[in-house]
Backbone as CSV, one residue per row, in Angstrom:
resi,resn,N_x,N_y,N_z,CA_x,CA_y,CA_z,C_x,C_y,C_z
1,UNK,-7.422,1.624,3.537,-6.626,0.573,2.948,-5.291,0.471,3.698
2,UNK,-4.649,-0.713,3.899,-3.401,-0.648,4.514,-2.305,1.204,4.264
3,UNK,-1.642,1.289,5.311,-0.988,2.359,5.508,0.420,2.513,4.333
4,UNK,1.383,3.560,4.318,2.736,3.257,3.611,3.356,2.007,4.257
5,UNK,3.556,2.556,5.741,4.451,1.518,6.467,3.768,-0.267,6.217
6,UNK,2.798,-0.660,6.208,2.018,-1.718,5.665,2.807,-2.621,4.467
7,UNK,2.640,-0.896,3.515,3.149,-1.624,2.007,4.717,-1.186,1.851
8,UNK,5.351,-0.563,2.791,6.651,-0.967,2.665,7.452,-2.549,3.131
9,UNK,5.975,-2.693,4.349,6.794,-4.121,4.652,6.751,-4.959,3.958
10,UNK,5.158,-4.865,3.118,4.951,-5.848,2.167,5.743,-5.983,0.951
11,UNK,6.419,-4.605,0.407,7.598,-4.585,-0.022,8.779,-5.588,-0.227
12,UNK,9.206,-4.944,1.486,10.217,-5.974,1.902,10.161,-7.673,1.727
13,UNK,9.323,-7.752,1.977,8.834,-9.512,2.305,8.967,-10.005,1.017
14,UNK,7.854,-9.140,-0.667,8.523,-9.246,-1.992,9.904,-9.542,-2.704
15,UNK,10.636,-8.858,-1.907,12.268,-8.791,-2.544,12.834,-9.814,-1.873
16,UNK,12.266,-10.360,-0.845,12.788,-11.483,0.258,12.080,-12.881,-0.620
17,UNK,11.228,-12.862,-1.081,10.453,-14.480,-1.564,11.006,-14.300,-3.225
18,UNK,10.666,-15.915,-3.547,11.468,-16.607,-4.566,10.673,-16.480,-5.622
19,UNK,11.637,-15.259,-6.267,11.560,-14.607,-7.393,12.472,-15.200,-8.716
20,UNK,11.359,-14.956,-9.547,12.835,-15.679,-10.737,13.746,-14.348,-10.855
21,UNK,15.102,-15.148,-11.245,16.093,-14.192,-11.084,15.923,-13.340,-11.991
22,UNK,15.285,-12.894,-12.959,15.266,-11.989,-13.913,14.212,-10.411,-13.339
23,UNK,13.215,-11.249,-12.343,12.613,-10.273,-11.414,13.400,-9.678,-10.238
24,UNK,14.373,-10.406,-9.542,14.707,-10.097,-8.126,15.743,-9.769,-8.694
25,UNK,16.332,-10.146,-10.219,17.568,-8.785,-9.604,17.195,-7.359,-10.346
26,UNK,16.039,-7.283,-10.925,15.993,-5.875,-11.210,15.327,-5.493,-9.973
27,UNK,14.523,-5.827,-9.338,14.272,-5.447,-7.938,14.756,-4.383,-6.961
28,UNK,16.156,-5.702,-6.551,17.024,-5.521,-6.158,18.202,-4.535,-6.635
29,UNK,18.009,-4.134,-7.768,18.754,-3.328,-8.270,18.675,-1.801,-7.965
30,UNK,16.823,-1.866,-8.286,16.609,-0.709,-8.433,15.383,-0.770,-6.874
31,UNK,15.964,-1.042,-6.021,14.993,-1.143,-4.706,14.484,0.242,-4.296
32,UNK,14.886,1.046,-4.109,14.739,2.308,-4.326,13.681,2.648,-4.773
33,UNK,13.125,2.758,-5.979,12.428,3.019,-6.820,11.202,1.546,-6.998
34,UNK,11.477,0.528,-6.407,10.210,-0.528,-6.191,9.685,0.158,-4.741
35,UNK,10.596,0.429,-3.845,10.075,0.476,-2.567,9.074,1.853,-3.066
36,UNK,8.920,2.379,-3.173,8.532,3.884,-3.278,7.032,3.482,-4.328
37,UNK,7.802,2.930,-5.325,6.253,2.415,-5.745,5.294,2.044,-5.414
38,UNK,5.452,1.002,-4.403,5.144,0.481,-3.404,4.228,1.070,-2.739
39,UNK,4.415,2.856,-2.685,3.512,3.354,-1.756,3.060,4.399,-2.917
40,UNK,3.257,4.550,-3.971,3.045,5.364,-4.941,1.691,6.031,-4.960
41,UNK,0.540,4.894,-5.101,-0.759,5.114,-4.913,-1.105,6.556,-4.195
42,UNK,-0.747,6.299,-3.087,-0.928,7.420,-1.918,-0.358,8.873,-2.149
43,UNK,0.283,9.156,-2.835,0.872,10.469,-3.612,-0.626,11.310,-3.324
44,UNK,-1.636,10.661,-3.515,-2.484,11.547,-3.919,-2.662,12.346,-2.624
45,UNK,-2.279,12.176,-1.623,-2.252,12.967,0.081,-1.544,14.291,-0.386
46,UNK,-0.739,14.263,-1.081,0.003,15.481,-1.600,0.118,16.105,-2.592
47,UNK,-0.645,15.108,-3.755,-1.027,15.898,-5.332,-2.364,16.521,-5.034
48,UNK,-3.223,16.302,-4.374,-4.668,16.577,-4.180,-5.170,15.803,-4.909
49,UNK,-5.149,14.844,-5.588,-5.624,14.557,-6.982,-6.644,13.307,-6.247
50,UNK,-8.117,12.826,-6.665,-9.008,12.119,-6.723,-8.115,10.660,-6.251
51,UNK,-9.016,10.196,-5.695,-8.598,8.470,-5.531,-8.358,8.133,-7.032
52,UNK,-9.542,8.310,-7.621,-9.883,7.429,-8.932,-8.433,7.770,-9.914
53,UNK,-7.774,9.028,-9.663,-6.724,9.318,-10.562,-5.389,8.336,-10.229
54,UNK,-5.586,8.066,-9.085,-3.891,7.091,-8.665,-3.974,5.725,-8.304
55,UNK,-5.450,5.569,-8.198,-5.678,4.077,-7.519,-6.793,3.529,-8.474
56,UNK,-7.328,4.296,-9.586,-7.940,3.310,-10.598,-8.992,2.642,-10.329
57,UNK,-9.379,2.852,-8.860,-10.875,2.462,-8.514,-11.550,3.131,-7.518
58,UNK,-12.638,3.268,-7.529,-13.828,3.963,-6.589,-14.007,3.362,-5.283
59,UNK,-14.348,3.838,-4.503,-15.117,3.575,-3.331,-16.604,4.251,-3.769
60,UNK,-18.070,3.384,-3.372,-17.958,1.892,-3.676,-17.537,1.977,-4.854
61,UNK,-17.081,0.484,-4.818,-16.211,0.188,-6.698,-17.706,0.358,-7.913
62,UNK,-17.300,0.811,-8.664,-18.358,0.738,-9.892,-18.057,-0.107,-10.689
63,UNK,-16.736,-1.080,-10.555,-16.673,-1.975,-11.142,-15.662,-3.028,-11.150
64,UNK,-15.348,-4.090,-11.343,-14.855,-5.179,-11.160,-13.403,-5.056,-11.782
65,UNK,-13.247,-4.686,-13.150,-12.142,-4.838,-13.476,-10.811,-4.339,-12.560
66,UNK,-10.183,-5.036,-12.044,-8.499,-5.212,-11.270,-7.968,-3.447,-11.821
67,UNK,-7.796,-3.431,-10.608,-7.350,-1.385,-10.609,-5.979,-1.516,-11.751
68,UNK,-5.480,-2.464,-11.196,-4.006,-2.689,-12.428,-4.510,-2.604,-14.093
69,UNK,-5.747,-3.288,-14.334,-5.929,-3.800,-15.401,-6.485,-2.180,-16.047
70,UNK,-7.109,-1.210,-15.083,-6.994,0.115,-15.588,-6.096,1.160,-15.723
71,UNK,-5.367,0.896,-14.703,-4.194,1.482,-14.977,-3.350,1.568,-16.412
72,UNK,-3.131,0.446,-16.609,-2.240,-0.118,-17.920,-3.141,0.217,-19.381
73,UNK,-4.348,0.094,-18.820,-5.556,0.365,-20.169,-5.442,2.110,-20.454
74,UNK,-5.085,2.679,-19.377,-5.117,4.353,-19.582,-3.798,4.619,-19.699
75,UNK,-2.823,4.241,-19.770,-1.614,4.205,-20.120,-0.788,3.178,-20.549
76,UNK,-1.107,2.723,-21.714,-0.239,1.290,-22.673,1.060,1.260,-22.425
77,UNK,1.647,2.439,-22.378,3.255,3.042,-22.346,3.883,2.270,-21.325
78,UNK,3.235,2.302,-20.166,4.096,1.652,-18.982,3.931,0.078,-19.333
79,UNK,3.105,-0.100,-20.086,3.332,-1.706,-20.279,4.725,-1.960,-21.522
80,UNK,5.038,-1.268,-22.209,5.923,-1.918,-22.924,7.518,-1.849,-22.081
81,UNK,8.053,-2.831,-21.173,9.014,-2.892,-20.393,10.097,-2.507,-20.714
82,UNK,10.249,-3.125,-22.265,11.845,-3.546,-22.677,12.049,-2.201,-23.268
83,UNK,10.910,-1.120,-23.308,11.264,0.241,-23.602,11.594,1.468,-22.393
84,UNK,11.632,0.943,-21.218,11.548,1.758,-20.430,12.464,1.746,-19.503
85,UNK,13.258,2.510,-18.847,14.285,2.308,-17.910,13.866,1.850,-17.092
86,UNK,15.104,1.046,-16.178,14.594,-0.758,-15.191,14.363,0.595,-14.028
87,UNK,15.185,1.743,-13.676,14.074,2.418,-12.626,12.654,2.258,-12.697
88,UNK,12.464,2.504,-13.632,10.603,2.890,-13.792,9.818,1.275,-13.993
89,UNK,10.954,0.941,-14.649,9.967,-1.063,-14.625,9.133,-0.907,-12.986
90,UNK,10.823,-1.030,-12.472,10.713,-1.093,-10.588,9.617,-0.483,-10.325
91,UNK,9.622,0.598,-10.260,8.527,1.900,-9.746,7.174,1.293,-10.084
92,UNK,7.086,0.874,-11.484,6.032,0.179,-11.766,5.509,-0.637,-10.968
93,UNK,6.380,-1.484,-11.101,5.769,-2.912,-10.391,5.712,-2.921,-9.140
94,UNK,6.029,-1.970,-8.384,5.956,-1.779,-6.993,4.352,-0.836,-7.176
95,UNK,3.937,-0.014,-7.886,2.464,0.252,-8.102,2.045,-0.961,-7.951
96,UNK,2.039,-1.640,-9.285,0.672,-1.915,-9.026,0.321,-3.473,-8.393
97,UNK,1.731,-3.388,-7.407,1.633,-4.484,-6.277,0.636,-3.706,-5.074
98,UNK,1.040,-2.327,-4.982,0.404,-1.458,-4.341,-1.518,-1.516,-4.785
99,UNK,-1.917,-1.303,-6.032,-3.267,-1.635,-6.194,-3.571,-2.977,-5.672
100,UNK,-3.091,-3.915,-5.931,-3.719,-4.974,-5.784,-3.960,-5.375,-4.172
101,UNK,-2.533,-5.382,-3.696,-2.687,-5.605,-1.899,-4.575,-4.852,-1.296
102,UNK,-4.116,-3.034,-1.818,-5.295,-2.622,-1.497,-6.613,-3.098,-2.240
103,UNK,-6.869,-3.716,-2.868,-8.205,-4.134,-3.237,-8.431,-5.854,-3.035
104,UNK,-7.244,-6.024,-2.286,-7.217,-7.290,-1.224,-7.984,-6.814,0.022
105,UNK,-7.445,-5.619,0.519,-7.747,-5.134,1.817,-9.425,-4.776,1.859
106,UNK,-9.706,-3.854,0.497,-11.174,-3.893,0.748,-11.987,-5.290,0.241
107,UNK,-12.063,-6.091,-0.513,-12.660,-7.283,-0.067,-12.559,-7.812,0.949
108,UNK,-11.398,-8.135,1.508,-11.283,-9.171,2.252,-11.198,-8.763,3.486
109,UNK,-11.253,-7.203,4.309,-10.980,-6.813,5.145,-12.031,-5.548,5.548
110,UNK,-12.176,-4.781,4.640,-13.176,-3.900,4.793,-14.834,-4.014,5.079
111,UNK,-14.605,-4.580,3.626,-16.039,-4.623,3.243,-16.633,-5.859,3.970
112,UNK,-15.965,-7.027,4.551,-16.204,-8.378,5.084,-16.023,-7.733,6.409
113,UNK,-15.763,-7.021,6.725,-15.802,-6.954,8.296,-16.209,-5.630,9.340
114,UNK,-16.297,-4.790,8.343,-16.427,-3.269,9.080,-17.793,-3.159,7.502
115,UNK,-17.937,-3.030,7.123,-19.663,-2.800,6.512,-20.788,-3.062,7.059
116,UNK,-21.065,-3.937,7.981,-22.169,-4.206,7.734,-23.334,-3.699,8.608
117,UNK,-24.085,-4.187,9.530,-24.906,-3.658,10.349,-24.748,-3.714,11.262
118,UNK,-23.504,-4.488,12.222,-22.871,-4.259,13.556,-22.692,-2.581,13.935
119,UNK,-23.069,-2.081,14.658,-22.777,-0.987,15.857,-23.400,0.232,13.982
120,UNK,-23.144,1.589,14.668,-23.033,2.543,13.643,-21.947,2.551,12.780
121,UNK,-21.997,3.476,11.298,-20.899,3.533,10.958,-19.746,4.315,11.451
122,UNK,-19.842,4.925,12.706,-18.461,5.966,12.786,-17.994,4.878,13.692
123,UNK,-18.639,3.933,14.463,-18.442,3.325,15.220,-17.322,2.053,14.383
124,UNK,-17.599,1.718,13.129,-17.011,0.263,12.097,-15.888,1.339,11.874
125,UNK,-16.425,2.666,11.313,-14.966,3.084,10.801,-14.027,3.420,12.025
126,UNK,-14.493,3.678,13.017,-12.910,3.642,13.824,-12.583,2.332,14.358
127,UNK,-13.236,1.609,14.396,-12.176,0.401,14.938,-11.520,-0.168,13.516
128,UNK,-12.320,0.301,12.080,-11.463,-0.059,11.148,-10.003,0.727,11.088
129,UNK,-10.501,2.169,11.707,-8.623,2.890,11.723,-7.959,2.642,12.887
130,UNK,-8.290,2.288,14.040,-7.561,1.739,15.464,-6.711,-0.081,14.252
131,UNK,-7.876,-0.846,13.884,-6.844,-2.225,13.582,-5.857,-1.398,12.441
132,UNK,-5.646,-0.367,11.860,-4.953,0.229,10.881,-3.752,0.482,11.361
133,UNK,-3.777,1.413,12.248,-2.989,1.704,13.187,-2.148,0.856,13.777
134,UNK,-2.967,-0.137,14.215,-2.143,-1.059,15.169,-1.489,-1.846,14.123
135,UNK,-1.869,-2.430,12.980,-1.111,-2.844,12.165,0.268,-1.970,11.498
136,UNK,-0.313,-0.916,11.520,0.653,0.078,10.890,2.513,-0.054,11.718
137,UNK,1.850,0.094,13.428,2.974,-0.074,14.042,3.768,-1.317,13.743
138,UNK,2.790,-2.341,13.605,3.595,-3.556,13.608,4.842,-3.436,11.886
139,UNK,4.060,-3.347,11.411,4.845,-3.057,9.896,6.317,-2.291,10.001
140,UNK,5.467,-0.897,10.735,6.782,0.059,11.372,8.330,-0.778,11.474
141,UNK,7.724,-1.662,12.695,8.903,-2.202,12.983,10.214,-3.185,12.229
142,UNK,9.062,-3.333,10.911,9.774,-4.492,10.162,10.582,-3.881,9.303
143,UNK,10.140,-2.737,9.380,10.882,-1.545,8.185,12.546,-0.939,8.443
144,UNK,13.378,-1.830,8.399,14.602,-1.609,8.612,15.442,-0.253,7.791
145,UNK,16.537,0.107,8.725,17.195,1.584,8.412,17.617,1.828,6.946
146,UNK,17.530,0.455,5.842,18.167,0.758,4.378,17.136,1.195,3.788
147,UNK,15.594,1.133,3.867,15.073,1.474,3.497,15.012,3.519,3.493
148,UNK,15.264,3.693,4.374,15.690,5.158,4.328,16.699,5.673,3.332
149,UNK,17.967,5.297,3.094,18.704,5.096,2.081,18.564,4.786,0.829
150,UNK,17.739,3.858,0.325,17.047,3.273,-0.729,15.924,4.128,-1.487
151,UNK,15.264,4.737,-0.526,14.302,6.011,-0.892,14.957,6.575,-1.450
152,UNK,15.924,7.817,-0.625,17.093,8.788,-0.761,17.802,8.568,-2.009
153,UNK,17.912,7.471,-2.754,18.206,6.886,-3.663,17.800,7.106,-4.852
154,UNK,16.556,6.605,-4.576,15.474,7.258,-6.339,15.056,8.396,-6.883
155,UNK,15.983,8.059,-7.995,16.093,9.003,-8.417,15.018,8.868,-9.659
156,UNK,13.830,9.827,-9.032,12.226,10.360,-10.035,12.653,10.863,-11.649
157,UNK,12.387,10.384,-12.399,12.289,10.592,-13.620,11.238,10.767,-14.729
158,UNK,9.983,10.869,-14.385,8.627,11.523,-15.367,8.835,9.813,-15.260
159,UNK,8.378,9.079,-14.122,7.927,7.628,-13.973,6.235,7.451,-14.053
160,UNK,5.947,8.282,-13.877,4.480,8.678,-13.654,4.004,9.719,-15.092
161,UNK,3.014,8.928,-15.979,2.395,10.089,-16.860,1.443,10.789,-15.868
162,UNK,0.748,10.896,-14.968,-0.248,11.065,-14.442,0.182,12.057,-12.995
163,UNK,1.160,11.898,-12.735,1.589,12.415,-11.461,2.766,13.018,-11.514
164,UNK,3.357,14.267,-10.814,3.922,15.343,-11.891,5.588,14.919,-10.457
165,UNK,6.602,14.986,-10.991,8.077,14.359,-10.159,7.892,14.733,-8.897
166,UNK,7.678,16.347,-8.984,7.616,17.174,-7.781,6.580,16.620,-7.010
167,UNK,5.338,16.314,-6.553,4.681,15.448,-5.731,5.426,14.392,-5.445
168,UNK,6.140,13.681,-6.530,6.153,12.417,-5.994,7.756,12.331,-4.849
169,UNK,8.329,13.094,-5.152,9.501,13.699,-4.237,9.209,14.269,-3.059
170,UNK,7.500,14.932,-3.143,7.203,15.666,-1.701,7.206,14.506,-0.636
171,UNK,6.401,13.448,-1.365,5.830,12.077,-0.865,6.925,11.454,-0.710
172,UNK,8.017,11.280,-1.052,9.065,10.365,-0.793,9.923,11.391,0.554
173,UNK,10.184,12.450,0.485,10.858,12.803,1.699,10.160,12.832,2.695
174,UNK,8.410,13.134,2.710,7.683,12.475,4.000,7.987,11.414,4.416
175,UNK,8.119,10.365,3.822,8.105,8.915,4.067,9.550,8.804,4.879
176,UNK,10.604,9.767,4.114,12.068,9.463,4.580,11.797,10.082,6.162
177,UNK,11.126,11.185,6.432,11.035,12.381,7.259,10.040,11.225,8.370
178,UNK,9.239,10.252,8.112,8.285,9.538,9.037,8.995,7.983,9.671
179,UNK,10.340,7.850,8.523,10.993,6.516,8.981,12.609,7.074,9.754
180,UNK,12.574,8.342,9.928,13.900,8.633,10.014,14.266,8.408,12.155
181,UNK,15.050,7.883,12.670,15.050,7.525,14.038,14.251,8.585,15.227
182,UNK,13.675,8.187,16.126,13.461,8.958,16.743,12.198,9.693,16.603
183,UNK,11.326,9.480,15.337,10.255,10.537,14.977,9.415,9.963,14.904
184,UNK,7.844,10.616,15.714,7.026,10.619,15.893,6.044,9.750,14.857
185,UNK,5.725,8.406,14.759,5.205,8.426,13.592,3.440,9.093,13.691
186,UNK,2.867,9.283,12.378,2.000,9.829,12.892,0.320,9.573,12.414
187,UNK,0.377,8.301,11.850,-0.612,7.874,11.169,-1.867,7.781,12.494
188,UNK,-1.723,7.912,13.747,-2.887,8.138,14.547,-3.773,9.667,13.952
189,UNK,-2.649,10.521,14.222,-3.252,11.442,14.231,-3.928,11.780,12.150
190,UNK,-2.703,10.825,11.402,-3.508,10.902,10.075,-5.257,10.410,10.363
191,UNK,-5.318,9.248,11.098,-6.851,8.895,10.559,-7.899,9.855,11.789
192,UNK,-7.492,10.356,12.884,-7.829,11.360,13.584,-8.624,12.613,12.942
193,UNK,-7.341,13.173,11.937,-8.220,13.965,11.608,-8.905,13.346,10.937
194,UNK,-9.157,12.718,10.392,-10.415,12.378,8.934,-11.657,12.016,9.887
195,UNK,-11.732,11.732,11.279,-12.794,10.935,11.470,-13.643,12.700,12.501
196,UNK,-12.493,13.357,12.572,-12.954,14.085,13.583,-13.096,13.867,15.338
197,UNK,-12.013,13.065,15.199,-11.749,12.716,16.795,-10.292,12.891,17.097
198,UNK,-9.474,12.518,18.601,-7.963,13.014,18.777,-7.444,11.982,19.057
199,UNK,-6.255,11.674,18.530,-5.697,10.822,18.399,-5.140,10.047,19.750
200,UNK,-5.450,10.953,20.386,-5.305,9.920,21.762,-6.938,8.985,22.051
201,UNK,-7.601,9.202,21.555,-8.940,8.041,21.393,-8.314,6.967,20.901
202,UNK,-7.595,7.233,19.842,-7.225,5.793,18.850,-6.109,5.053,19.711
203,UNK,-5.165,5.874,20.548,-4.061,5.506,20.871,-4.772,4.593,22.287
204,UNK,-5.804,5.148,22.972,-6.287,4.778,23.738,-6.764,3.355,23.697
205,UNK,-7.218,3.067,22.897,-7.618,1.524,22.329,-6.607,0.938,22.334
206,UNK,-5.373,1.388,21.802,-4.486,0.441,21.142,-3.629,0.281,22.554
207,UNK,-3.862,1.086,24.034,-3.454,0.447,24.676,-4.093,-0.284,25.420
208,UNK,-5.013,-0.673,25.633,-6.103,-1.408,25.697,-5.969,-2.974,25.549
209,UNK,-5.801,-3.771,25.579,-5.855,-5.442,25.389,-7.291,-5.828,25.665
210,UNK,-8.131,-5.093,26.464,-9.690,-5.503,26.831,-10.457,-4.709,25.602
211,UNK,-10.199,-3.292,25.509,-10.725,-2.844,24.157,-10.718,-3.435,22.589
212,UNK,-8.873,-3.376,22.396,-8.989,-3.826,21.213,-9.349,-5.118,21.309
213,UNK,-9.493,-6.699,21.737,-10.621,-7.508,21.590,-11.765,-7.254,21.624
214,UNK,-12.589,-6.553,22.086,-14.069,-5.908,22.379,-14.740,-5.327,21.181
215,UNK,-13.615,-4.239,20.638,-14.299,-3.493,19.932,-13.416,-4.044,18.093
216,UNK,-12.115,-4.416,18.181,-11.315,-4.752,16.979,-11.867,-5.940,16.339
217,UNK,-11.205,-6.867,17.379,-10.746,-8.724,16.795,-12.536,-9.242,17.500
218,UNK,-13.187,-9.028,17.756,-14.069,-9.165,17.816,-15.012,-9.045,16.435
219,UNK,-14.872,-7.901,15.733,-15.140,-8.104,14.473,-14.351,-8.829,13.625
220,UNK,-13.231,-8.972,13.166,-12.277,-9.389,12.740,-11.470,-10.541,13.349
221,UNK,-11.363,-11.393,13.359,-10.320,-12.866,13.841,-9.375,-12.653,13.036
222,UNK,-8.050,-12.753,14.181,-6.675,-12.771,13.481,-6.003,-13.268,12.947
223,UNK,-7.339,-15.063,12.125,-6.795,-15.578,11.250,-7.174,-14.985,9.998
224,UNK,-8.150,-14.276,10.055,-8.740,-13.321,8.818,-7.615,-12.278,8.086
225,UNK,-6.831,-11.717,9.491,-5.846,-10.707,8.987,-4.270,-11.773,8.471
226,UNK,-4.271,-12.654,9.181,-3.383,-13.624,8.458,-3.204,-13.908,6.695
227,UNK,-4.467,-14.159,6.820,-4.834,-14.817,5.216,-4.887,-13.673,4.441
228,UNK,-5.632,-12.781,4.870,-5.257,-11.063,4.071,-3.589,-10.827,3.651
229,UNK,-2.762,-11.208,4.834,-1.085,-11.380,4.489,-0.895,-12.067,3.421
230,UNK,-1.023,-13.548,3.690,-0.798,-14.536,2.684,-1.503,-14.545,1.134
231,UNK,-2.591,-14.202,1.201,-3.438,-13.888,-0.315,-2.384,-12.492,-0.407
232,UNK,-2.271,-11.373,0.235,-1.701,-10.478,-0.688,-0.032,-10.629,-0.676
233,UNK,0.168,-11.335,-0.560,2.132,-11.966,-0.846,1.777,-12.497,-2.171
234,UNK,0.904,-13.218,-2.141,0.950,-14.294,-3.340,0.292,-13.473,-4.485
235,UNK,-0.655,-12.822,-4.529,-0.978,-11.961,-5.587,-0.203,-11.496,-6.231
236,UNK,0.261,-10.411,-4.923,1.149,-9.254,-5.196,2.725,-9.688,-6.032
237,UNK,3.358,-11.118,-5.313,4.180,-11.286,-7.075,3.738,-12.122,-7.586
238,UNK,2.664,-12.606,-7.959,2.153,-12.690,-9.039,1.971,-11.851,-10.295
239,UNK,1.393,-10.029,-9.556,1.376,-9.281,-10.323,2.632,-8.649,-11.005
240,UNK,3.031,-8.790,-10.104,4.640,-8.080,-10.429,5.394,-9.323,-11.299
241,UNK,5.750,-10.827,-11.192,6.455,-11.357,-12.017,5.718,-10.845,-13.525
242,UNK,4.285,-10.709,-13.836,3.549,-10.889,-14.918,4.444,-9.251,-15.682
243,UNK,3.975,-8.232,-14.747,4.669,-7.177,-15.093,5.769,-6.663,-15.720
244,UNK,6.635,-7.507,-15.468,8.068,-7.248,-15.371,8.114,-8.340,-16.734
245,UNK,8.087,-9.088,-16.523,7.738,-9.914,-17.977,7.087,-10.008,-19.062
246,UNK,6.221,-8.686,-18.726,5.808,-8.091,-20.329,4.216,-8.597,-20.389
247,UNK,3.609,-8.931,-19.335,2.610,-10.080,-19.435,1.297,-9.756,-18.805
248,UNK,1.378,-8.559,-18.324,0.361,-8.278,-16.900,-0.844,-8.480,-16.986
249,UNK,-1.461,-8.594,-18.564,-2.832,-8.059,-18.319,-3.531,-10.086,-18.223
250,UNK,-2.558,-10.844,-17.814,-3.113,-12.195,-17.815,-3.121,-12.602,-16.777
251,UNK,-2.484,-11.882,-15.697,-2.716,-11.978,-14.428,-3.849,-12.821,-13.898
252,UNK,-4.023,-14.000,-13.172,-4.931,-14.359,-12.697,-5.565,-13.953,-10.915
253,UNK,-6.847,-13.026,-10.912,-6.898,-12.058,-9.525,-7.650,-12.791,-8.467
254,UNK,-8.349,-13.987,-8.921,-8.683,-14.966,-7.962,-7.885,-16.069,-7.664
């Protein structure tokens, strides 16, 4: 599913589009604590804890209902807003902008383009983590120096019934420790190990302009990854105005 750096940009781009003011300035208030949400999902790299415990849905999915719409069903609490400090609103709604983008990514990106019977599967899954990658960098770049600050910022408060502060602090100073100048980022070598290959394979592609068409955008057209942008901008505050307004579970996901 898209990387942190991915959903920090997608983040960014959120707090940037036209929000009613009752959303963008708690946002903005508490950016900190949206941005981080934002990547919240992924904690589980450092809680150990199951996909199904932070992201509310399976690979393959067993079922349809919107990962948000389980989330909120296994914990009512985070839905009542006007009871909860605007940190944790934030934190919130930066989740489960975070579910939704990713279950944008596997419809509309995964499963439509790296499933099917083209080449083997180790063969779909690495050019699915080479276009990861290469997206990842691009995101990288959009991810400006306040965001480091803004992290450094949030301050964790039992925002999470499910996920215990201390993880979610391990996960936030990685993130500070992966955006901080000068450092290595290292999401090659993240999907490296998982596939059992070295990250100079992946890096190898990505310098490539004859490869990655050959083996990437060849499966994938880069108006496909466009519209993956644009459907998950528009979702994603969708979900979040509904959120923040007390409203989520009416969300419309098509």
């Amino acid at each position: 599913m898209p990387t942190p750096f991915m959903h920090l940009a997608s983040a960014q781009e959120i707090l940037a589009d036209d929000l009613p003011a009752r959303v963008s300035c708690l946002l903005n208030e508490q950016r900190g604590a949206f941005l981080l949400g934002n990547t919240g999902p992924d904690v589980q790299t450092v809680s150990g804890q199951a996909r199904e415990e932070t992201h509310f849905y399976a690979i393959p999915r067993t079922s349809r209902r919107p990962a948000y719409q389980t989330l909120v069903a296994a914990h009512p609490q985070l839905v009542r807003v006007d009871e909860l400090p605007a940190s944790q609103v934030a934190f919130v709604a930066g989740y489960v902008a975070h579910l939704t983008l990713d279950e944008i990514w596997l419809e509309d990106v995964f499963l439509r383009y790296f499933s099917g019977d083209e080449g083997s599967w180790r063969e779909r899954a690495f050019a699915h983590n080479v276009l990861r990658t290469w997206m990842d960098a691009q995101a990288r770049r959009k991810v400006d120096d306040t965001v480091i600050v803004a992290l450094k910022n949030a301050a964790l408060d039992g925002w999470l019934p499910f996920v215990a502060d201390e993880h979610l602090r391990q996960w936030r100073d990685w993130l500070i420790e992966q955006l901080a100048p000068g450092h290595h980022v290292q999401t090659a070598e993240v999907f490296a190990r998982r596939m059992g290959v070295s990250a100079g394979e992946i890096e190898a592609m990505l310098r490539s302009p004859e490869q990655m068409e050959a083996q990437v955008f060849r499966r994938i057209p880069r108006a496909a990854l466009r519209a993956f942008h644009d459907e998950g901008l528009k979702r994603s505050v969708a979900v979040i105005k509904r959120y923040v307004c007390g409203d989520i579970n009416s969300v419309v996901t098509q």
